[in-house]
C-alpha positions as CSV (number, residue, x, y, z in Angstrom):
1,X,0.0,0.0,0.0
2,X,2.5,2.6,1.2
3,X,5.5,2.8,-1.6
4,X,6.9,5.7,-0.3
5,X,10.6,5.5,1.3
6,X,10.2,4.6,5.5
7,X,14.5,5.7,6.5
8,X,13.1,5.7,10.1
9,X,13.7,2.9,12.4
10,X,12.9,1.8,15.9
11,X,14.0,4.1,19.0
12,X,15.3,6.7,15.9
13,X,15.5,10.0,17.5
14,X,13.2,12.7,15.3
15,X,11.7,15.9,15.5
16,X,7.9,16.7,14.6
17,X,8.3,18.9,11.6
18,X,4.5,19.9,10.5
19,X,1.1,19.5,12.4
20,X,0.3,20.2,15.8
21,X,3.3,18.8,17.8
22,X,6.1,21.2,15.5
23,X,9.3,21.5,16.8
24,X,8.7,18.6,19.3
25,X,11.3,15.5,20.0
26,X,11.1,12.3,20.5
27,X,11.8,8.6,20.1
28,X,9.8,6.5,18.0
29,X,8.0,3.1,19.5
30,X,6.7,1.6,16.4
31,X,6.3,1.7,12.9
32,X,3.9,0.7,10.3
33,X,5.7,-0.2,6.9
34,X,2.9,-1.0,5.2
35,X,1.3,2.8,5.7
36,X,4.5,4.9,6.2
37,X,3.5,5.9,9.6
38,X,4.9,5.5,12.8
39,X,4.3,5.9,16.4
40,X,6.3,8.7,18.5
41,X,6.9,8.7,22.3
42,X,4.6,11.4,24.0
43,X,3.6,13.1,20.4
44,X,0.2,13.5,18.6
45,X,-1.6,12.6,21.5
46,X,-5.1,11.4,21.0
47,X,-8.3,10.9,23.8
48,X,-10.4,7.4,23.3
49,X,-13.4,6.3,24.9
50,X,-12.5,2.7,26.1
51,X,-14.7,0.0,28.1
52,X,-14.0,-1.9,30.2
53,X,-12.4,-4.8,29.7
54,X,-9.6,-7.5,31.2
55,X,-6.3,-5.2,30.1
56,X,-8.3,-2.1,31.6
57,X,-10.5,-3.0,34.1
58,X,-11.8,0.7,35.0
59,X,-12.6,1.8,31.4
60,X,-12.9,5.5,30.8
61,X,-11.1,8.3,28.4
62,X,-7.8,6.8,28.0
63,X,-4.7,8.9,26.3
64,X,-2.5,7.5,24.0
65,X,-0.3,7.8,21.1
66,X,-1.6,8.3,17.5
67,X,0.1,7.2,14.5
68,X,1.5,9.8,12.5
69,X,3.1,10.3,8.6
70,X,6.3,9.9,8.6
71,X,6.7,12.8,6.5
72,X,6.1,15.2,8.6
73,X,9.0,13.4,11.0
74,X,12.9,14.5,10.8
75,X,15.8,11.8,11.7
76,X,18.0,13.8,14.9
77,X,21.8,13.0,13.5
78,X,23.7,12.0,16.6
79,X,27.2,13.9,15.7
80,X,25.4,17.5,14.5
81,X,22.6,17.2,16.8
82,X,19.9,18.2,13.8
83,X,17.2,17.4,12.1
84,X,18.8,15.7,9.1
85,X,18.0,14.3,5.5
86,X,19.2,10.9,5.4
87,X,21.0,9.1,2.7
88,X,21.2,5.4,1.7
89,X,25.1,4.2,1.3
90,X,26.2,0.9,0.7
91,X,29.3,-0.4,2.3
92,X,32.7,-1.6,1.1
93,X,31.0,-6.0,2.4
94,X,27.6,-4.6,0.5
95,X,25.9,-3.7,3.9
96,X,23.2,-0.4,3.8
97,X,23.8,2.3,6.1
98,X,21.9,5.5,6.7
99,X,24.0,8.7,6.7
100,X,23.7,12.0,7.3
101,X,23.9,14.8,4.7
102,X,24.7,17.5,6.9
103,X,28.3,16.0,8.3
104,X,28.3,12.6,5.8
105,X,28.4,10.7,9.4
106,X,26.8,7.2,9.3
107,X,23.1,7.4,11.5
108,X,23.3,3.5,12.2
109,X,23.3,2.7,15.9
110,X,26.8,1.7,17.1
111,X,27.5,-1.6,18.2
């Protein structure tokens, strides 16, 4: 369904840059491949209505975390400290790595 390009990963660092939560950082819990969108810690915050049932045995307005497009999310670079476009480079052993096209520094977590 979703063909655009996802360069956002599990506990990736971004910044909100359009809608309601601008400017706003924070570290993403999950993402949705299939309809580029992804879920960010504490941003876009939604009310439901939820009954009661054996995970939440009180019921009530509960607030949670709405998924949001990641095109309006921005990849934090951990050397510049930015909001940063992100590149696809392959590797000398043929290995894919995001880096950054502020300071060319590889985004991939180090292990």
């Amino acid at each position: 369904m979703g063909a655009g390009k996802n360069y956002l990963k599990l506990n990736d660092k971004v910044e909100v840059v359009a809608g309601k939560d601008k400017g706003r950082v924070g570290k993403i819990t999950k993402v949705y491949p299939d309809s580029d969108k992804a879920k960010v810690e504490k941003i876009n915050m939604i009310k439901r209505h939820m009954k009661p049932n054996m995970q939440n045995q009180q019921g009530g307005i509960i607030e949670m975390e709405a998924a949001m497009h990641v095109s309006n999310l921005m990849l934090i670079c951990s050397k510049c400290a930015k909001a940063v476009r992100v590149k696809i480079s392959r590797l000398e052993d043929g290995t894919k790595v995001r880096v950054c096209k502020k300071c060319g520094e590889s985004i991939e977590a180090r292990a």
